[in-house]
C-alpha positions as CSV (number, residue, x, y, z in Angstrom):
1,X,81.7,110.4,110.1
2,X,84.2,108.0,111.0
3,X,88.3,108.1,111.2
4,X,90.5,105.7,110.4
5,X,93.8,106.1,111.2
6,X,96.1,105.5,108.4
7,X,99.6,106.3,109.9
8,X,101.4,109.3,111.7
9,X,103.9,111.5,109.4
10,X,106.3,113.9,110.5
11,X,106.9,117.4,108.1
12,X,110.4,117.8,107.6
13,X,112.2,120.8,106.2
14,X,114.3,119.9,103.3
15,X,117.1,121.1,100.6
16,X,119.4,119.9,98.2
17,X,122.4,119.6,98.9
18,X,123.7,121.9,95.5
19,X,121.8,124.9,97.5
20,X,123.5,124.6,100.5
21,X,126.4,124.6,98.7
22,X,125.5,128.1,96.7
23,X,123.8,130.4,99.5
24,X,125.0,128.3,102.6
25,X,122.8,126.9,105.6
26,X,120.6,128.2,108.3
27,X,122.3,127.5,111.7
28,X,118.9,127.9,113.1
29,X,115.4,127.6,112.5
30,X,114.7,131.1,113.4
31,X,117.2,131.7,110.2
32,X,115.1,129.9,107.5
33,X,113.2,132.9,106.7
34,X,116.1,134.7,105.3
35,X,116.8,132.0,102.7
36,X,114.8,131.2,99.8
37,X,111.5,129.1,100.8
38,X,109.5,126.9,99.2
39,X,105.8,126.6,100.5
40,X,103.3,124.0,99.6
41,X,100.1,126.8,100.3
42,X,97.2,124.0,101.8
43,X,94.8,126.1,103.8
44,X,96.1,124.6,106.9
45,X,99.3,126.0,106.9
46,X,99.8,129.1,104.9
47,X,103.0,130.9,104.6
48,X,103.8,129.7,108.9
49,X,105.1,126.7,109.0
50,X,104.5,124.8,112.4
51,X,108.2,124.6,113.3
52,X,108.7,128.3,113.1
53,X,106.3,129.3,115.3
54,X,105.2,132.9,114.9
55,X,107.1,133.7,111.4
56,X,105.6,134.0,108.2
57,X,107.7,132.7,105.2
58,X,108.3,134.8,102.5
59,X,108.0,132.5,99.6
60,X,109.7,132.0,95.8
61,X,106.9,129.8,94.6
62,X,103.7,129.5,96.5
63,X,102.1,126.3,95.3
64,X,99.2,124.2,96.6
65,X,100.8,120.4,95.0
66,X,103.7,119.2,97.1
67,X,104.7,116.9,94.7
68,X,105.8,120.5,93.1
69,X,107.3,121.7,96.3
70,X,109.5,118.3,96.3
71,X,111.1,118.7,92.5
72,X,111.4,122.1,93.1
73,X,113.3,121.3,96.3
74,X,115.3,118.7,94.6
75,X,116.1,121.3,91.3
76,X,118.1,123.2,94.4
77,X,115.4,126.4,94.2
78,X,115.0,126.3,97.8
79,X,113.8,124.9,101.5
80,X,110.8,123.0,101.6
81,X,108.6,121.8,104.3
82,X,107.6,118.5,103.5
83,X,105.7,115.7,104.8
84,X,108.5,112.6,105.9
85,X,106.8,110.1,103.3
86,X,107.0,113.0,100.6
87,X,110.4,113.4,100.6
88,X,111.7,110.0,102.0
89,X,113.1,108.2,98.9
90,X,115.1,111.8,98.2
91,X,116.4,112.0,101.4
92,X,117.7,108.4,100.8
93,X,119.0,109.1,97.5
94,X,120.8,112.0,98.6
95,X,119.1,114.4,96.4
96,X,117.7,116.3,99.8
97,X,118.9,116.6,103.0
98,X,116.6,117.0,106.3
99,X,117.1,120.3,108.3
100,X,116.9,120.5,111.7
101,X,116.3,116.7,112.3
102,X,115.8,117.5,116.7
103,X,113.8,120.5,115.9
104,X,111.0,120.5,119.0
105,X,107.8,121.4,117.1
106,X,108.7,118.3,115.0
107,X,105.6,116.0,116.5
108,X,104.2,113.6,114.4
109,X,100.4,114.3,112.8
110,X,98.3,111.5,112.4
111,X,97.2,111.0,108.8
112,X,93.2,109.6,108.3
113,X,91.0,108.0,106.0
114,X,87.5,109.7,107.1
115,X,84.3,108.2,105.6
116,X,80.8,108.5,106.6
117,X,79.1,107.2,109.0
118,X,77.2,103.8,108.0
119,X,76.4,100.5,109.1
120,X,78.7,99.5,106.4
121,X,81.9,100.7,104.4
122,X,82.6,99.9,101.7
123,X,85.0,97.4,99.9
124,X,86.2,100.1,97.7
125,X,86.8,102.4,100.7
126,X,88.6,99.7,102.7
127,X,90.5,98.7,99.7
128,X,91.5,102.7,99.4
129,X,92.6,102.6,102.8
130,X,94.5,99.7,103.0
131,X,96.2,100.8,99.6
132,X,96.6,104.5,101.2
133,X,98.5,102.9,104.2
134,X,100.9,100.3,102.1
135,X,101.9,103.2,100.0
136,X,103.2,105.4,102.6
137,X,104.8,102.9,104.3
138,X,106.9,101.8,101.3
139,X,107.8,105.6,100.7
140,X,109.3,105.2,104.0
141,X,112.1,102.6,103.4
């Protein structure tokens, strides 16, 4: 197999601004928990989210689509945690705000395009790639 890195992405933890208004905010992470949470359920991460370490988060909707996660975010049903280019054009529109922006377990992850392993890729693949990589980087700015 070979990896090609696309770009790096950091997860954020969001929330509208309308919720924060109605039940307040956490003063830190190790208060998320207590509020209502939002969990995009991929196999990698489960109900712990990497900048809790150690807690499990009680969830009101457990879905595996985090373009769910994000409108539900947004509709002011709770905290999400959110890759950066996910929730980017939100957080510029002022529809979410970013928790915890300093928050130490906030590394970046690289994001790949993995094929397998030839002599030659193909166009198609490259083209994907290439496409992959020009989309998250306009969801940025």
């Amino acid at each position: 197999m070979i990896a090609q890195k696309l770009t790096e992405t950091r997860t954020l933890l969001v929330v509208a601004p309308s919720y924060v208004e109605r039940n307040g905010t956490p003063q830190t992470l190790e208060q998320v928990p207590d509020f209502d949470c939002l969990v995009d359920s991929v196999p990698r991460f489960g109900n712990r989210w990497l900048v809790i370490p150690g807690r499990k988060i009680e969830s009101r909707a457990m879905i595996q689509d985090g373009e769910a996660i994000q409108s539900l975010a947004v509709d002011s049903q709770g905290i999400a945690f959110l890759p950066d280019f996910v929730v980017a054009e939100d957080i510029r529109a002022g529809r979410l705000i970013e928790l915890f922006p300093d928050a130490p377990n906030q590394q970046p992850v690289g994001l790949f395009a993995v094929y397998f392993l030839r002599d030659h890729v193909s166009p198609a693949a490259r083209a994907f790639s290439a496409l992959a990589h020009d989309v998250i980087k306009k969801a940025r700015h």
